[in-house]
DRENDO-1510 file (C-alpha; in Angstrom, 1 decimal, always signed):
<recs>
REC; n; res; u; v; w
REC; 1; UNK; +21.9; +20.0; +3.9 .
REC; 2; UNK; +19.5; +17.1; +2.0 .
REC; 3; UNK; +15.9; +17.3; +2.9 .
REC; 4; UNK; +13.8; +14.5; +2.2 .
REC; 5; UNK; +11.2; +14.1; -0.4 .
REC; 6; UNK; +7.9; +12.0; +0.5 .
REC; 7; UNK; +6.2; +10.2; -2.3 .
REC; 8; UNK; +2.7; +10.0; -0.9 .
REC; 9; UNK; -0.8; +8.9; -2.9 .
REC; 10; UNK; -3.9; +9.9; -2.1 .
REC; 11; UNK; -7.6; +8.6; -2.7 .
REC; 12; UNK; -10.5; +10.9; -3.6 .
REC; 13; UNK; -13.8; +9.1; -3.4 .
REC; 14; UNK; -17.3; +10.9; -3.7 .
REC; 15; UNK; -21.0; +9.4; -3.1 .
REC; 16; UNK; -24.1; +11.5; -3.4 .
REC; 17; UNK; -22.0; +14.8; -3.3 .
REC; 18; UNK; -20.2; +13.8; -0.4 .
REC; 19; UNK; -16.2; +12.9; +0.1 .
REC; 20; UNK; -14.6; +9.5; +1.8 .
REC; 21; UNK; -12.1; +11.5; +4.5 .
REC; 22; UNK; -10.3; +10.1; +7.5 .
REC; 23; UNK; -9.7; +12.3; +10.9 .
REC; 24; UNK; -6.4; +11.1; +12.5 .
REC; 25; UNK; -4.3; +12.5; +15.2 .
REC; 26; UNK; -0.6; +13.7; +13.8 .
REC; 27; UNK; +1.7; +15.5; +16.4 .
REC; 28; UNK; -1.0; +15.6; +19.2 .
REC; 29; UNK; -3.7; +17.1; +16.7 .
REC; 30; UNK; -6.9; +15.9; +14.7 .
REC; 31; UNK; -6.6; +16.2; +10.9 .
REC; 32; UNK; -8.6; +15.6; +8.4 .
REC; 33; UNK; -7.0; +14.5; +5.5 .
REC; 34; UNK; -8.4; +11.8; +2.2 .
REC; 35; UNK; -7.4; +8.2; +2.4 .
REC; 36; UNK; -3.6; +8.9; +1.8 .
REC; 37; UNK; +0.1; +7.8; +3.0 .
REC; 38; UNK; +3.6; +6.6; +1.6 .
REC; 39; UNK; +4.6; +4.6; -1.4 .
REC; 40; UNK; +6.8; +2.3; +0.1 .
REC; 41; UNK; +9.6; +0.7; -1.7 .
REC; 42; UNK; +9.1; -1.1; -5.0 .
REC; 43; UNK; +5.1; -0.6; -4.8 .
REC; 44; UNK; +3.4; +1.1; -7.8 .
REC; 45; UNK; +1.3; +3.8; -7.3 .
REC; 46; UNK; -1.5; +2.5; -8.1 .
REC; 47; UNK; -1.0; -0.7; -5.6 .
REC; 48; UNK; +0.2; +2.3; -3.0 .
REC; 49; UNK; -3.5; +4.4; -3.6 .
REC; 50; UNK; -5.2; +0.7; -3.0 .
REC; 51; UNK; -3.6; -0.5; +0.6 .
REC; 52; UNK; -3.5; +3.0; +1.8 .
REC; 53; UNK; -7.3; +3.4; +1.1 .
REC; 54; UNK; -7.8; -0.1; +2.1 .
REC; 55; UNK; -6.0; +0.3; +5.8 .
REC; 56; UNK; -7.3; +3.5; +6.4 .
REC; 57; UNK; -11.0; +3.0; +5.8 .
REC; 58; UNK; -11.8; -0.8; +4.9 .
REC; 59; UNK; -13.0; +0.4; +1.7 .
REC; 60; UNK; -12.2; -1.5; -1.4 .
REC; 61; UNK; -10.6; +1.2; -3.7 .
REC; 62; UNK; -10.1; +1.1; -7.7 .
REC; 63; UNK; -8.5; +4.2; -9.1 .
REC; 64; UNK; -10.2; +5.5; -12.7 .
REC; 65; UNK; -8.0; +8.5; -13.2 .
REC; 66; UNK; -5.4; +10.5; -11.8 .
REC; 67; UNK; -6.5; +13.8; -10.7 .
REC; 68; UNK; -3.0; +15.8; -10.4 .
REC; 69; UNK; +0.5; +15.8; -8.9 .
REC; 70; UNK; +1.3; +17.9; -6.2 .
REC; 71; UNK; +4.3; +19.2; -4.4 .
REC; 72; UNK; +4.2; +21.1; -1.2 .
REC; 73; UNK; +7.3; +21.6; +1.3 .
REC; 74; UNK; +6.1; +21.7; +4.8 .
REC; 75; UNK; +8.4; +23.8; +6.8 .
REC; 76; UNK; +7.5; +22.4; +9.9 .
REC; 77; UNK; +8.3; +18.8; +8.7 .
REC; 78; UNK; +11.3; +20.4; +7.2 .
REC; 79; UNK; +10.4; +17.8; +4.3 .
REC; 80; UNK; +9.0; +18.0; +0.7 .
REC; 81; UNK; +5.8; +16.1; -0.2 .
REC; 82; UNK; +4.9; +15.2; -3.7 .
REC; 83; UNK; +1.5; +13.5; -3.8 .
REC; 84; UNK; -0.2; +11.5; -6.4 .
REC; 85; UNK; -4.1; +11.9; -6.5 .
REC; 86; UNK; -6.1; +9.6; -7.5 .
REC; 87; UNK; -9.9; +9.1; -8.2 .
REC; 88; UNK; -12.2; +6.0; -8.0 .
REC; 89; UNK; -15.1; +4.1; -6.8 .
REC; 90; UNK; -14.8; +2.0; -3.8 .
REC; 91; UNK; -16.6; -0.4; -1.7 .
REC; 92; UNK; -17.5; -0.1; +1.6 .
REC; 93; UNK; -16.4; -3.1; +3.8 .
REC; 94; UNK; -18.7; -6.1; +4.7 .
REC; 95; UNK; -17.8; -5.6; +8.3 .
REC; 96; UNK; -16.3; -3.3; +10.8 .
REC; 97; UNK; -12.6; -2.7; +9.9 .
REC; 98; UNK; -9.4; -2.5; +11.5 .
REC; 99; UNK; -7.9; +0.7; +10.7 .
REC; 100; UNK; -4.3; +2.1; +10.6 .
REC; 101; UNK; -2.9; +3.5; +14.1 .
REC; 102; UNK; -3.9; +7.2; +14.6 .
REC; 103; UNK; -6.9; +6.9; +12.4 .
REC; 104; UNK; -10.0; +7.9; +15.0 .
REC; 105; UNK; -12.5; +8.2; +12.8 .
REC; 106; UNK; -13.9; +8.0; +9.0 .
REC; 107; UNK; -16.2; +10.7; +7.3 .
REC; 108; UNK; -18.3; +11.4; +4.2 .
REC; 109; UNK; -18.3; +15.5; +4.1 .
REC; 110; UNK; -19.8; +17.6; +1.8 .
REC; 111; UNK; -17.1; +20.0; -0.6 .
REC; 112; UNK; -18.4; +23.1; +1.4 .
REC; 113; UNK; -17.6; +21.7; +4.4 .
REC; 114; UNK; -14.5; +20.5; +3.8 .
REC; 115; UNK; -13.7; +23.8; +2.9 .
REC; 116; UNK; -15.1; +25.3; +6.1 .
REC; 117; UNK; -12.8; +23.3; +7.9 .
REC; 118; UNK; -9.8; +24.5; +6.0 .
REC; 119; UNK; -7.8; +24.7; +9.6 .
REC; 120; UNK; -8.2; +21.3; +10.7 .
REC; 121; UNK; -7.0; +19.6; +7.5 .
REC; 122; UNK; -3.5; +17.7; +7.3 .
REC; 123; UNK; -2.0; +20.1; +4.9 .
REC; 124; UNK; -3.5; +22.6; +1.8 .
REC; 125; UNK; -3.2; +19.2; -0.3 .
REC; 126; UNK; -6.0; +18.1; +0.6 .
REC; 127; UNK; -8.2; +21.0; -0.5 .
REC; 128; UNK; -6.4; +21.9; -3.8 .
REC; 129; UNK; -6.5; +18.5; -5.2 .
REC; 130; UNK; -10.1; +18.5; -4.2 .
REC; 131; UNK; -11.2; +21.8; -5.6 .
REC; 132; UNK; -9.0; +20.4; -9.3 .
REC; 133; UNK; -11.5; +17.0; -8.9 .
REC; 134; UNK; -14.6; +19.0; -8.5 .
REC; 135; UNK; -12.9; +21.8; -11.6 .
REC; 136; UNK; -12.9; +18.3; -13.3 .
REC; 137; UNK; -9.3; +17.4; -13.6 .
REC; 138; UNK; -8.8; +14.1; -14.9 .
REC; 139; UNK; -6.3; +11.9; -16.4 .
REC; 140; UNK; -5.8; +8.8; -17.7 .
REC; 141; UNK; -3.9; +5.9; -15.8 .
REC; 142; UNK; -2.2; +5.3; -18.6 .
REC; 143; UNK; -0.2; +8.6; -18.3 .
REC; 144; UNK; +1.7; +6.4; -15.3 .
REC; 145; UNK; +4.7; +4.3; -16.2 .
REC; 146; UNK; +6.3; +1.6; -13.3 .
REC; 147; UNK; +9.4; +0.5; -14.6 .
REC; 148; UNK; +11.1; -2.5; -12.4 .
REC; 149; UNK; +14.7; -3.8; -13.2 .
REC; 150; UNK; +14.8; -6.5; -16.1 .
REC; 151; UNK; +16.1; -9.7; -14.1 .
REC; 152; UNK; +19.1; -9.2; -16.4 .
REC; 153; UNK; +20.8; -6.2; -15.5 .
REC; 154; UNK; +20.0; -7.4; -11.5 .
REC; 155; UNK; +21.9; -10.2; -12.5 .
REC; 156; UNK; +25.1; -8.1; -14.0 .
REC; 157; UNK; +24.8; -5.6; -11.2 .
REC; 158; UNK; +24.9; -7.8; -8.4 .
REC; 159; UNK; +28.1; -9.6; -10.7 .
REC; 160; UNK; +29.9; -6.1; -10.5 .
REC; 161; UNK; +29.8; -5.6; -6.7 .
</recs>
């Protein structure tokens, strides 16, 4: 039996020693997870890191580097997630935003209590990739290739059938 793979990125902005997380409700319960969510189809990851940050906070995200890749299968979700982890600066939004459905609140949390509230995050993603930022794991954007389908071999395809 196939089980699905999620392609998810994430956005790990700090200020004054404290982390940009959002506390939304998944399956009845309150998580706390960074500004993250699913590539969706033709996006780049770096657009992906951008709206998802965007709709989730307000804030204005540019990635710098890319912290890490990450997979973790979630046997309750019975799926695999492999997420892209970025870091950036953002800015905050002019006025009050309109944030993605399930999204209750947004927080700036110390590391140490992030880590004391290592049961109410969305899953141990969210910790690990922190603990690599704050170890200092970086890498360039560059590292990152989007390849789209020359207009070309569209053309031929759709000529096959």
């Amino acid at each position: 039996m196939a089980q699905g793979i999620d392609v998810t990125v994430a956005a790990i902005i700090e200020r004054d020693a404290h982390f940009l997380l959002v506390e939304e409700r998944v399956a009845g319960r309150l998580v706390l997870n960074q500004p993250a969510g699913h590539l969706e189809p033709g996006e780049s990851l770096l657009a992906a890191v951008v709206r998802e940050t965007f709709e989730e906070t307000g804030h204005r995200f540019e990635p710098r580097e890319l912290v890490g890749v990450y997979l973790w299968h979630s046997d309750e979700a019975a799926t695999s997630f492999l997420r892209v982890t970025f870091c950036g600066t953002a800015q905050p939004p002019a006025t009050e935003p309109t944030l993605d459905d399930g999204i209750v609140g947004v927080h700036w949390l110390s590391h140490d209590a992030i880590a004391h509230r290592r049961r109410d995050l969305r899953s141990p993603m969210v910790l690990r990739c922190l603990d690599d930022y704050v170890a200092g794991a970086r890498y360039p954007l560059n590292c990152l290739k989007h390849l789209t389908t020359p207009p070309v071999q569209t053309a031929i395809r759709a000529a096959r059938g």
